[in-house]
N, C-alpha and C positions, 0 to 999 in steps of 0.2 A: 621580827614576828611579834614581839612582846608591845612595841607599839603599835602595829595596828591594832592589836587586841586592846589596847589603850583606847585609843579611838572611837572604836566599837562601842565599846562602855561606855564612852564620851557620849555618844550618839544617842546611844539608847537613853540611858541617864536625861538629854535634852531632852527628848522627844518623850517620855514621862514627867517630867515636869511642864511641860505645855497644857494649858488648861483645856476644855472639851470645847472651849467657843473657838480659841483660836486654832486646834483642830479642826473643826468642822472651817472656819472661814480659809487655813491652808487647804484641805481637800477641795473645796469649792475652787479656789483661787486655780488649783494644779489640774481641774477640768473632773475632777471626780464624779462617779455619777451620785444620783441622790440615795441615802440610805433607805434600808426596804420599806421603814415609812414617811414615804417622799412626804407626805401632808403632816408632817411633824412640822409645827411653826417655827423651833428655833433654826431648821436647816432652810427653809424658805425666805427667813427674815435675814439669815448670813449671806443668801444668796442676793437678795437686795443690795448690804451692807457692799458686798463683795463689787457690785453693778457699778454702784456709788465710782468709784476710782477709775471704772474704764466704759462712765458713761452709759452704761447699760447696755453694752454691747451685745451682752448674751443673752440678754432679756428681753431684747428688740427684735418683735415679730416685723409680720406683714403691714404697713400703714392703711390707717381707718380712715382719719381723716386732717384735713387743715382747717383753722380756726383763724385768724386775723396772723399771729409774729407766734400763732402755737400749727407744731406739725403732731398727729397724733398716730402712736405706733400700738399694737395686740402686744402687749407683753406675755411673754412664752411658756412662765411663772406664774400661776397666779397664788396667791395667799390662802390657804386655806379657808372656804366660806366667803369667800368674796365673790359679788355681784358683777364686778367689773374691775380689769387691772389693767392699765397701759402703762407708756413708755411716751414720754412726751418731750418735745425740746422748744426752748422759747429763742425764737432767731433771734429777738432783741441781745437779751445776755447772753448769748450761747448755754442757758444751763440746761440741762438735763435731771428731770426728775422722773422715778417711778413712783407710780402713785394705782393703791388699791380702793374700791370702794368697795361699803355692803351697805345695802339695803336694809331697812328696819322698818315691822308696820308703825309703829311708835318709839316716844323718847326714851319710855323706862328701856325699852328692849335697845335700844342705843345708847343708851348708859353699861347695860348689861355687858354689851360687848366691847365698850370703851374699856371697861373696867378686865376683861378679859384680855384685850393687846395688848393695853397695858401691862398688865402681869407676864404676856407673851415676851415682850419686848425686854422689862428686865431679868428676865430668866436668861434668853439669848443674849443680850449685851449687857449684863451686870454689870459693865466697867462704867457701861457708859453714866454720863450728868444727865439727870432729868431737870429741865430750866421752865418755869413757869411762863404762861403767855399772858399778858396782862399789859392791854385792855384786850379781853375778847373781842376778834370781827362780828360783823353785826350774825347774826341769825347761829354762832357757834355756841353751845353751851359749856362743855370742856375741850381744854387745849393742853396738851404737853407735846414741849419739844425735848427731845431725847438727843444729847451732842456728844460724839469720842474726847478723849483727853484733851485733845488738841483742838477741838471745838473746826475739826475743818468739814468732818461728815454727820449728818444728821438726820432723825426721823420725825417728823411734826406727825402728830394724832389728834386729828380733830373729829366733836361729835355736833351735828347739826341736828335741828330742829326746824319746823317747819313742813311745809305738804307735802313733804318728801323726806322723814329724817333718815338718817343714814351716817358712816362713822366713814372718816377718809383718813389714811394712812399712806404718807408721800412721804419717799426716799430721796434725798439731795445732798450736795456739797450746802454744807454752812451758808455759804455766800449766794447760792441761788435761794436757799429758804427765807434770807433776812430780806431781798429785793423785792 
C-alpha cells in the first residue's frame, strides 16, 4: 500500500513539474479539447507545433485546391486573426506544412503584427532558438525562423510588403522549410 502511495506522489510531483507549454502540447497531443479560450494563441500555436509530427493530420480540413507538386487543404484551426490558414503538401518532397496568413492595409500595420507573433510564438515556445534569415527573399521585410532543440520542427515568420502586405506564418519539419 505504502508503495503505491509512492507512486502517487511520484506522479503528481512529475506532472507539477512539467512546464505549462508542454502541458498544453501533452493535452493537445492526448486529443484534449481547446481550453475555454480556444483563440488564446499559445494553445493554437501548440496545436500547429503538435500537427508538425503527424503531418497535420488534425488540422487537414476539406481540400481547396491543386497548384503544380502543391495540393491545398482548409485547415480546421485557424490562428487567431488570420485572413486565411491551410494545410498544404508538396508531392515533390513529400513535406507538409501549415501555414497562416493575415492580411494588412499596410507595412507599419504588418510590422505591427509581425512584432506581435512574434512575441506570440516566444511566449508559447520559449524553449525554442530564434535563427535569423539572411539574405531576405525578394519582397520580405522581416524574417524569423523559430527551431526546437533539436532543430527537426520549426516556424518561419515572414512579413511582406508590396500591393498586398501581409505577415505568413508556416509550420514544418526543419527539413521542408530549408528546401
Amino acid at each position: 500500500m505504502k508503495r503505491y502511495a509512492f507512486l502517487a506522489t511520484l506522479l503528481i510531483l512529475a506532472a507539477c513539474s512539467q512546464s505549462d507549454t508542454s502541458k498544453r502540447v501533452a493535452a493537445i497531443a492526448a486529443g484534449s479539447p481547446a481550453p475555454q479560450s480556444s483563440n488564446d494563441p499559445a494553445h493554437v500555436i501548440d496545436a500547429y507545433v503538435v500537427g508538425i509530427n503527424t503531418d497535420f493530420a488534425d488540422l487537414q480540413g476539406d481540400p481547396t485546391k491543386q497548384t503544380g507538386d502543391y495540393a491545398y487543404y482548409r485547415a480546421t484551426r485557424p490562428l487567431p486573426g488570420a485572413s486565411n490558414c491551410t494545410v498544404y503538401v508538396d508531392s515533390k518532397s513529400s513535406g507538409h506544412f501549415g501555414s497562416c496568413d493575415f492580411n494588412a492595409p499596410d507595412i507599419g500595420s504588418v510590422k505591427k503584427l509581425y512584432d506581435t507573433w512574434i512575441s506570440n510564438i516566444q511566449s508559447a515556445e520559449y524553449y525554442w532558438k530564434q535563427l535569423d534569415v539572411s539574405p531576405l527573399p525578394a519582397g520580405v521585410v522581416e524574417a524569423t525562423i523559430f527551431a526546437d532543440d533539436k532543430e527537426t520542427r520549426g516556424i518561419y515568420v515572414t512579413a511582406t510588403d508590396g500591393p498586398h502586405p501581409h505577415l505568413t506564418i508556416t509550420f514544418a519539419k526543419m527539413s521542408a522549410l530549408r528546401s
